[in-house]
N, C-alpha and C positions, 0 to 999 in steps of 0.2 A: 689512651691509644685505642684506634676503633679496630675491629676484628673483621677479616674476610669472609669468616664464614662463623656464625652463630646459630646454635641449634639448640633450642631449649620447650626442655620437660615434653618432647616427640613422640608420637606414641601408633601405634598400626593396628587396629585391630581388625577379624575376618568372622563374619557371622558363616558357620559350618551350615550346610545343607542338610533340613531339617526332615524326619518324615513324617508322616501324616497325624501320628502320635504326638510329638512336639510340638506340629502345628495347634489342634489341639488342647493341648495341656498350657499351653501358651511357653511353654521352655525354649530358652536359646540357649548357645552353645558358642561361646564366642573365644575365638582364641588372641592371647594377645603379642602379638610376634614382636613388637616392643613397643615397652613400656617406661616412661619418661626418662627418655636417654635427652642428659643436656650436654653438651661440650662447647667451646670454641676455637678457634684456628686463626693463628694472624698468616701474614701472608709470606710465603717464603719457609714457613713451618711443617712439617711431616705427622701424621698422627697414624698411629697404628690398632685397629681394634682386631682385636685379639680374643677368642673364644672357642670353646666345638660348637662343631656344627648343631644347626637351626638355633642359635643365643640372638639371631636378629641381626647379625651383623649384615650380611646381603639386601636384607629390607631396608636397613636404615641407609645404606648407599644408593638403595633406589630413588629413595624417598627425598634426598640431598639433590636426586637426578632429577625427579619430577617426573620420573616412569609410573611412580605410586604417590596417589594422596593421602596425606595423613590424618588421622580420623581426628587429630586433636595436638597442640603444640605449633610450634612456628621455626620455620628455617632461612636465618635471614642474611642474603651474599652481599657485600660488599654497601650492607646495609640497606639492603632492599628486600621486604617481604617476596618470598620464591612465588609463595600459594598466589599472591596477588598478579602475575606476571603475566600477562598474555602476547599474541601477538608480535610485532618486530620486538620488543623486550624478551619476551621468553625464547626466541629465536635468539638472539643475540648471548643468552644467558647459556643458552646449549653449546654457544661455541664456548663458551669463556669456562665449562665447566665439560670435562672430556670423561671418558668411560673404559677402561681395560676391560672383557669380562675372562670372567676363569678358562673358558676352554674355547681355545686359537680353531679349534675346527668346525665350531658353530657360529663365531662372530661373524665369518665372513661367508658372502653367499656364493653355492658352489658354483654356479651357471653365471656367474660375474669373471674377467680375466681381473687379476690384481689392478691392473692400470683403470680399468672402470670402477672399481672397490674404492680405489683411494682418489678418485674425481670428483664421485659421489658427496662426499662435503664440500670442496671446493663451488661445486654448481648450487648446493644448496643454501650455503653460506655467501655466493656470490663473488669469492674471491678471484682475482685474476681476471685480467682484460682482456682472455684469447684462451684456445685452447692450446697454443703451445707455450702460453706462459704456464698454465695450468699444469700442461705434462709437464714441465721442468721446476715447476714446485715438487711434484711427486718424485723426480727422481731423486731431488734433494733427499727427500723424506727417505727414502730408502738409502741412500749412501750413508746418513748420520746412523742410521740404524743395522750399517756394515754389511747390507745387500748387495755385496756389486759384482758386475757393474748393474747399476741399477734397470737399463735395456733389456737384459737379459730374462728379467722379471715380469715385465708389463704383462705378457699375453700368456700367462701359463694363467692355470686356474689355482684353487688353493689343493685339491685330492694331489697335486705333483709336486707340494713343497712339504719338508720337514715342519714336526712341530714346529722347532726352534723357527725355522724362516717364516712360518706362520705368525707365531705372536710375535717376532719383529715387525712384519707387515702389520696385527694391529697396532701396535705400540708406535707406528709408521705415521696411520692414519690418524689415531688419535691428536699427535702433535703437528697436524698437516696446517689444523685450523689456530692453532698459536694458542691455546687455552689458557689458563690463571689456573684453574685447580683440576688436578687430575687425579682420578679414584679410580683404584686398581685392584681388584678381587681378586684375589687369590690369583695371581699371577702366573709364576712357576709351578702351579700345582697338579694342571696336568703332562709336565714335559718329562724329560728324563732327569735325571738326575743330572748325567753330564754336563750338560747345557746348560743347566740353573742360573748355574753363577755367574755365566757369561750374558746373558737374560737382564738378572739381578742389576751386575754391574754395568751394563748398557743405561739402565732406567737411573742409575742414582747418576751415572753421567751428563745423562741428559737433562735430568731435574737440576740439578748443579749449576749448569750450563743455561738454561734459562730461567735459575730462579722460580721452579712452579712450586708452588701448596701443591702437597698431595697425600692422599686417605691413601692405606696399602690396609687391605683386607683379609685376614689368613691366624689360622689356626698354627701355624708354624712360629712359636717366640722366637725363635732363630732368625728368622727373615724379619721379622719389626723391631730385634734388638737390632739388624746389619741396614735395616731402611729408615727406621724412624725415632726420630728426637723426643717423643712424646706417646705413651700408649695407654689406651684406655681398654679396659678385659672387663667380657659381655657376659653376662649369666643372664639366661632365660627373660632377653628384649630387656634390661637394666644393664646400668655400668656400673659395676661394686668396686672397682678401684681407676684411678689414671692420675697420671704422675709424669714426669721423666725417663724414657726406658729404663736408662740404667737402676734408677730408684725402684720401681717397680718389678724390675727382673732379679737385682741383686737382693733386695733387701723388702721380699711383699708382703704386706699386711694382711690383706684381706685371708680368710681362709682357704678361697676358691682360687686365689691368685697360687699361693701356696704350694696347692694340690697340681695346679696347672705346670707349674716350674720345677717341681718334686719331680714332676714325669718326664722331662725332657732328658736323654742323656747325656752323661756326662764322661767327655773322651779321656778325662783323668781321673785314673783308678787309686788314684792316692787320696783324692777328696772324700772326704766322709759325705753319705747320703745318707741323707733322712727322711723316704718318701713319704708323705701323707696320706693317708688313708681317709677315705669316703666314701660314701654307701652308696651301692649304685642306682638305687631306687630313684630316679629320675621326675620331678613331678610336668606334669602336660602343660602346655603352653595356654590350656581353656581352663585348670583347676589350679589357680596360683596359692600359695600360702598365704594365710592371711599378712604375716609378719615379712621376716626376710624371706628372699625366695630360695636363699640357699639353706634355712633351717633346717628342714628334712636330712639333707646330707652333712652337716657341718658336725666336724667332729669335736668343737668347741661350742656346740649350739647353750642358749642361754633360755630360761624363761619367758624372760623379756622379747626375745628373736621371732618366738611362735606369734606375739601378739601386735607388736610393731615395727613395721616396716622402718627399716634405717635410712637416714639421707645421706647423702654424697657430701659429706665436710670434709673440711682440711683438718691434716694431724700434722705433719711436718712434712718438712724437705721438699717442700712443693707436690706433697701427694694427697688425694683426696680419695677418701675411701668411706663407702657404706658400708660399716660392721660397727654393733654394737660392743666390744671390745675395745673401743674406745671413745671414751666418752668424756674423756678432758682433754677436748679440743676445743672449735671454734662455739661451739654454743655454749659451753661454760661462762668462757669469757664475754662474749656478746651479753648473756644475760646479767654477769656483773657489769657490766660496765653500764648499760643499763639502768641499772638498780642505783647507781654511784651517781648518776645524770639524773637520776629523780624522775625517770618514766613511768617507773610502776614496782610497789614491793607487794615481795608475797606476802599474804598474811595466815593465809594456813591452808589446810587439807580436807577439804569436806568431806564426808562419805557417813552415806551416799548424799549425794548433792544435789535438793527435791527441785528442778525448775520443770519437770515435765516432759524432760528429752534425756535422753542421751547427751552426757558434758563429760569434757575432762579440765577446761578453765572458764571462765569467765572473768573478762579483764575489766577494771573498769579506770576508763583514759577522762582526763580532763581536758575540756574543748573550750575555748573560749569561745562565747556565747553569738556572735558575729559570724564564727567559721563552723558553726555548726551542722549547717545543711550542704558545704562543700567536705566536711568532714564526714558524714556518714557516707556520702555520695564514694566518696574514694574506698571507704571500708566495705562498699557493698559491691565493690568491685575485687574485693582479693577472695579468690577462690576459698581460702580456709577458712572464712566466717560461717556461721550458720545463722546467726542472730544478733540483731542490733537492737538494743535499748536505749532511752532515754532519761535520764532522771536530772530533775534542774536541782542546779546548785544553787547558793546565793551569789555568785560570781559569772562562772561556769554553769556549762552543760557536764555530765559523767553519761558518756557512753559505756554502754555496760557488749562488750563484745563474745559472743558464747563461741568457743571453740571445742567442734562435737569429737576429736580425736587428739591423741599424742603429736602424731604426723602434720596437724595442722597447726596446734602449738608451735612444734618446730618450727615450719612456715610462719607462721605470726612474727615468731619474735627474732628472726633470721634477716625478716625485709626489712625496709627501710623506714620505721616509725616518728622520724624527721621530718617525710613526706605529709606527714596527715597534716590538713589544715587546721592550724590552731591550737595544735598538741601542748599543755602546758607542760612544763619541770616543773611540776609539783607531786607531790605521793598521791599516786594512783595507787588499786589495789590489784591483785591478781590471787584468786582463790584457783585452788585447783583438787581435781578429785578425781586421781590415778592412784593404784595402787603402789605399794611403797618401792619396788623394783625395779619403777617406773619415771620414778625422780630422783636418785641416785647420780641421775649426769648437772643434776643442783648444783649451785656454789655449797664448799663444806659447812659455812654459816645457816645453810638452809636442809643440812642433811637431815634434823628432827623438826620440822615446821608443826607448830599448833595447830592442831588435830579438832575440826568440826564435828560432832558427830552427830548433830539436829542442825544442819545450814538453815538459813533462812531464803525464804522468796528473793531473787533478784527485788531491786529496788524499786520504787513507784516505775511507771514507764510510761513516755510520752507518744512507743509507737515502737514497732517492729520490721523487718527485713521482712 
């Protein structure tokens, strides 16, 4: 089943204005407002990102927008690269992909009467063969969204309508031009309380009603448990859990999910609370941790957490969560099964492991001797390599793969090692030289592997990356 909207390993970063000193010293200062958020969206589906303010969740909606280029990753609608989009396509893409922003009294411009506000995409999108086919689109738009009678509306400006009649007028306009996916910031966030609901429930009518994908934006779990089927919660530009609301709100893994849910209240005083506690030491969006980004504050923090960063695997019940906490999930198994297929067995733990760089594995795959140069070719293409070897076999080639971090191990042995051209099912080897803390998420058959403690040189070598 193909996905409407696919957004993978995304990332924003903003080089800070530097002064004459920096320039200088040669120092930059780079903040990273997010940081490889992956998700997908089928169509007809709700997703809710969920965090406090500046976690990146605004960026990453821009960024799905095409208001903001992303410095690296790829976001792709209906199976079409955005980045690559120009022209009548990128026009075309703007309509099919619509915009709520958070405050109803700067979306709309003051010196426009509403009737020219909501024209305004009609003329630019081309729709309508007249303009009083055009005005009578509009007043539609306004009567679904319980304006009426909608005349009475055209010629005021926005300073003489309530919030509430305001963000109906955007929420008006957004759905003027018939879109596919609509992303909605923080919606209700600046009205009153009163009106929320009535807001709320207009928007889940209307999505209802036509069927749209739509991103809801907000720091309020409340409103992404009442809007969305699916929500993923942002710490500092990363998604460290997403799941199924209800899985994720009722029942959260992650630590930060936790904390998040601990703080919401609760109208019943019978329920036992047990809020979580966390340090408020916050770290900046330019000085990231090396490991998790929520180490500093987790009141579960591990070792292991300060020095490598977690991925986003699946634990159950349809939920994926980066936190080292758990670590008999999908990479356990992945690597047995692996191992049972005859890809590659560990053979032990080097340390320190002499090839002259920085290692934590080096794998070595067996390539039939034919698919050799389509085989490194493909390997020199996955980001988590550093280095490629060669050593002839009497059969085979043994590419010898260096993988200079934890995080890219991960990565290595996560993709799809099927794909390589020529990959035999024969025993490969995989040495690896992390500390013991480090590989713990092992099969238990490998929780004491034979211990290197003078490795030898990578094998002969026909050539390098």
């Amino acid at each position: 089943m193909s996905h409407l909207l696919e957004v993978t390993d995304l990332r924003k970063e903003y080089l800070l204005q530097s002064g004459l000193l920096s320039a200088v010293m040669g120092s930059r200062r780079v903040v990273h407002a997010v940081n490889g958020v992956s998700f997908v969206l089928d169509e007809g589906g709700s997703l809710g990102l969920a965090g406090e303010s500046g976690c990146g969740k605004t960026t990453t909606a821009k960024l799905i927008l095409r208001l903001l280029h992303p410095t690296a990753g790829s976001i792709r609608f209906a199976g079409r690269d955005v980045a690559a989009l120009d022209g009548s396509d990128l026009l075309s893409y703007r309509r099919q992909v619509q915009f709520i922003f958070q405050n109803p009294y700067e979306a709309l411009n003051p010196r426009f009467t509403i009737l020219r506000s909501l024209l305004e995409p009609l003329i630019i999108h081309e729709i309508g063969r007249s303009i009083a086919e055009r005005v009578e689109r509009v007043a539609g738009a306004l009567d679904r969204v319980h304006l009426n009678p909608p005349e009475t509306f055209f010629l005021k400006y926005p300073h003489q309508l309530s919030g509430g009649q305001l963000q109906r007028v955007v929420i008006a306009r957004a759905l003027l031009v018939d879109p596919v996916l609509l992303v909605a910031d923080e919606p209700v966030s600046m009205l009153d309380v009163s009106i929320r609901a009535g807001v709320l429930n207009l928007m889940r009518e209307l999505s209802r009603e036509r069927k749209l994908t739509t991103i809801y934006i907000s720091h309020d779990l409340a409103l992404i448990r009442y809007m969305c089927s699916v929500t993923a919660v942002m710490y500092l530009g990363t998604i460290c859990e997403i799941g199924p609301t209800e899985e994720v709100i009722e029942h959260p893994r992650h630590p930060y999910t936790q904390a998040l849910v601990s703080a919401v209240p609760d109208p019943d005083p019978t329920r036992p609370r047990r809020p979580v506690e966390i340090a408020d030491t916050v770290p900046t969006p330019f000085q990231l941790p090396a490991g998790c980004p929520f180490a500093d504050r987790c009141p579960q923090v591990m070792e292991v957490c300060r020095h490598l960063r977690p991925l986003l695997l699946p634990v159950d019940a349809g939920v994926r969560v980066a936190c080292h906490l758990y670590p008999d999930s999908t990479v356990r198994k992945r690597v047995t099964r692996l191992m049972s297929e005859g890809y590659f067995r560990i053979v032990g733990v080097a340390s320190p492991f002499k090839v002259g760089m920085d290692v934590v594995a080096i794998i070595g795959l067996n390539v039939a001797r034919q698919k050799m140069t389509q085989a490194r070719a493909h390997l020199q293409r996955l980001e988590s390599v550093r280095y490629i070897g060669i050593t002839t076999g009497t059969f085979d080639y043994i590419i010898e793969v260096v993988l200079p971090s934890m995080q890219d191990l991960l990565h290595f042995l996560m993709s799809d090692l099927a794909r390589i051209p020529g990959l035999s099912h024969t025993e490969t080897s995989l040495i690896l030289d992390i500390p013991k803390q480090s590989y713990d998420w092992l099969p238990s058959a490998l929780a004491k592997p034979r211990v290197f403690r003078d490795a030898a040189q990578p094998s002969r070598r026909r050539g390098g990356r």
